[in-house]
N, C-alpha and C positions, 0 to 999 in steps of 0.2 A: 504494500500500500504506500502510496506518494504521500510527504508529510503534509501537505496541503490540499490531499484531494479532497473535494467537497467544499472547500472554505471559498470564501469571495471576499475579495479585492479589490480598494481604488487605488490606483496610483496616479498623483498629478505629475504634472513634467514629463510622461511616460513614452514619449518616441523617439528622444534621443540621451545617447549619454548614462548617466547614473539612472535617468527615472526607465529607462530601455533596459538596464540590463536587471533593473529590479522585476519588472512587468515582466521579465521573460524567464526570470527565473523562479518564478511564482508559478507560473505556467506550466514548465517544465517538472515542477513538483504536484502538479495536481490541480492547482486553485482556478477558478474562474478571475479573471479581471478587466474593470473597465480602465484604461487609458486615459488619461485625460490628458489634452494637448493645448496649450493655447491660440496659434495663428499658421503652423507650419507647415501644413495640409499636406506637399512634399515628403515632411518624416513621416506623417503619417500615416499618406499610401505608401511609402516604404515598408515599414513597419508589418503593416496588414499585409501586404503581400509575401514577406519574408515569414510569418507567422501563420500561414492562411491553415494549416492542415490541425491547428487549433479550432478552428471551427468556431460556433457560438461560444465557448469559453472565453475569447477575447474579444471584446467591444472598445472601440474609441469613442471618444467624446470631444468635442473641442470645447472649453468653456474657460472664461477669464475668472481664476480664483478668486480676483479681489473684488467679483459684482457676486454682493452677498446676496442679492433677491435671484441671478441665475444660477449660484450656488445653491440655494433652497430648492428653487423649481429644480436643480438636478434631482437632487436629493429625494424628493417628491416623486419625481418620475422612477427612480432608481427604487422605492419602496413596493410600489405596484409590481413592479418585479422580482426582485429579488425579498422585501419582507425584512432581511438582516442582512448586515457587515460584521465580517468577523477581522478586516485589516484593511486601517488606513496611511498610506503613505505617501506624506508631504515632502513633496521633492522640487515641485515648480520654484523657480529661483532668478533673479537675471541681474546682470550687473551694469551699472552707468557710472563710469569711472568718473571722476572727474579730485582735484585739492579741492577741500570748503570750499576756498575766498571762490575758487571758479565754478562752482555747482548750479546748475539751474534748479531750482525748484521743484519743476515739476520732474526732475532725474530722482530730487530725494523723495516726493511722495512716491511718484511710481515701484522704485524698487521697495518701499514700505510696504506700499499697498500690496504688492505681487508676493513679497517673500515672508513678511510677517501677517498682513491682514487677511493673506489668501489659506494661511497658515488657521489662524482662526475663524475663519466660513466655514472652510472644508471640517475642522475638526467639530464645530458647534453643529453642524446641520449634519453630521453624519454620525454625530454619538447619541442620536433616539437610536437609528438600528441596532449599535451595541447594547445599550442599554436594556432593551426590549429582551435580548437573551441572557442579558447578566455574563457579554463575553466579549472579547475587544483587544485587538492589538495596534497601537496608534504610534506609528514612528516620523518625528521628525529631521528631516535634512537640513541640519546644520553647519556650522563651518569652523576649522580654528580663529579664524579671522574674526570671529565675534567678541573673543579675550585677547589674540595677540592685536588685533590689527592693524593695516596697511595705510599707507600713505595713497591717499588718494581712491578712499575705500571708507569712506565714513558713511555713506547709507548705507553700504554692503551689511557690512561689520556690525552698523546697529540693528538691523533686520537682524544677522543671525546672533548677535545676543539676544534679542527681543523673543523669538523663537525659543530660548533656552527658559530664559525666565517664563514662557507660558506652555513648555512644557512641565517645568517643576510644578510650577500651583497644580493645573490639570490632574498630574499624576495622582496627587492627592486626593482629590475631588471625587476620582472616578476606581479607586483601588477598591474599595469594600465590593464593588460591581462587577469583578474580576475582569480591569479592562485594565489595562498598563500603557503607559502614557513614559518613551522614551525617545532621547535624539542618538543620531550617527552624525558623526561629524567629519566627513572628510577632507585630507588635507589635499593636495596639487593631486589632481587626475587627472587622466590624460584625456581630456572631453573637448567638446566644442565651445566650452566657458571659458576655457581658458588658452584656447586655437589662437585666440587675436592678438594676443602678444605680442610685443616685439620677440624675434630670438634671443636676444644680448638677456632681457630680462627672464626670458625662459629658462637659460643656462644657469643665471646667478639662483633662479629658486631653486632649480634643481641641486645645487652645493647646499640651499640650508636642509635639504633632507636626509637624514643621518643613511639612510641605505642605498642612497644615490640616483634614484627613480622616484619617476610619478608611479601612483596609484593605477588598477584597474579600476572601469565601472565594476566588472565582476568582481573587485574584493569588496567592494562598496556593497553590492547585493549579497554577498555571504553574510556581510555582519547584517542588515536588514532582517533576512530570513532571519537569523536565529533570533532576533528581536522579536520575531511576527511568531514563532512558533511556541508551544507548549513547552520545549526546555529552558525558557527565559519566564517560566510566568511569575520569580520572585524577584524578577528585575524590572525596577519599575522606578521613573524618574534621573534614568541614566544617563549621560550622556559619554557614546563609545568613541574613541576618537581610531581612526580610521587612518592612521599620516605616515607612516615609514620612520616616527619616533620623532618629526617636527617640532 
């Protein structure tokens, strides 16, 4: 038996990168999952095509995490269907660089809005299904950049502290309910986040990582899985850092 057969899954950010390799490895175990994409349409006939012999197991969705009334009406719809969620994973993320003094405004709401406010849609409207069975595995995508952070990374950074901070309360909130509420926090992976780069800057983060590589998405979705599964269920309020010892 696959450690996830039967269980159902959302994953946001889910057709490229970290939120791809988690969606596929959920799959791959058993679970039913919907996709949730924001505008890429591209990844996400990608995705579907690469994935088709899944069959109805996997569904995409496109939906902007930080419109909390499209968040609900998901959620709504997704109840008619499916009834419960046994695993939610926040992964939708995006980044607008910019030092303070030169920030536009709306760089720093947006990546608010997207990585911490989409953070809270997704978990508020999708913990009645857990709740309804009294079962719940709720992982958020974090970053180290929320405690060390970067120059030129100041909405980044405060999104994924912010994420950290409303995973801890949550955890609380929702543990008697036997729903666990924890982050993964990975460090430099080798994803489309961080493709844009200059190389000069790619090489020097590459030196601050003690094993001398970036990360896989697939090590990213190891430690997810074992968050989302029954041998984590006394871990709760976590945050696993995922970095090559960063």
């Amino acid at each position: 038996m696959l450690e996830f057969e039967d269980k159902k899954a959302v994953v946001t950010g889910a057709t490229r990168g970290i939120g791809r390799a988690i969606a596929e490895a959920l799959l791959a175990q058993g679970a039913s999952v919907v996709g949730i994409y924001g505008g890429n349409r591209q990844a996400a006939a990608a995705m579907a095509a690469d994935n088709a012999y899944y069959g109805e197991r996997l569904r995409l969705a496109q939906l902007d995490v930080s419109d909390y009334q499209a968040v609900a009406a998901f959620f709504a719809e997704l109840e008619g269907q499916w009834d419960i969620l046994d695993i939610l994973v926040n992964n939708a993320g995006i980044r607008r660089d910019a030092v303070l003094a030169m920030m536009k405004e709306e760089d720093w709401r947006r990546v608010l809005d997207v990585n911490l406010t989409g953070g809270f849609n997704m978990a508020k409207c999708g913990l009645p299904l857990m709740l309804k069975q009294k079962y719940g595995r709720i992982v958020f995508i974090t970053s180290p950049m929320g405690h060390l952070g970067f120059a030129g990374q100041c909405n980044y950074a405060a999104s994924k502290a912010g994420q950290v901070g409303l995973m801890k309360s949550l955890s609380k909130e929702v543990a008697k309910r036997r729903i666990t509420v924890n982050c993964v926090s990975p460090g430099f992976i080798a994803t489309e986040l961080i493709g844009d780069l200059p190389e000069v800057q790619m090489k020097e983060y590459k030196k601050m990582v003690p094993t001398g590589r970036f990360g896989t998405p697939a090590e990213v979705a190891e430690a997810v899985l074992f968050l989302a599964s029954d041998r984590a269920a006394y871990i709760n309020g976590a945050v696993l850092e995922i970095t090559g010892g960063l």
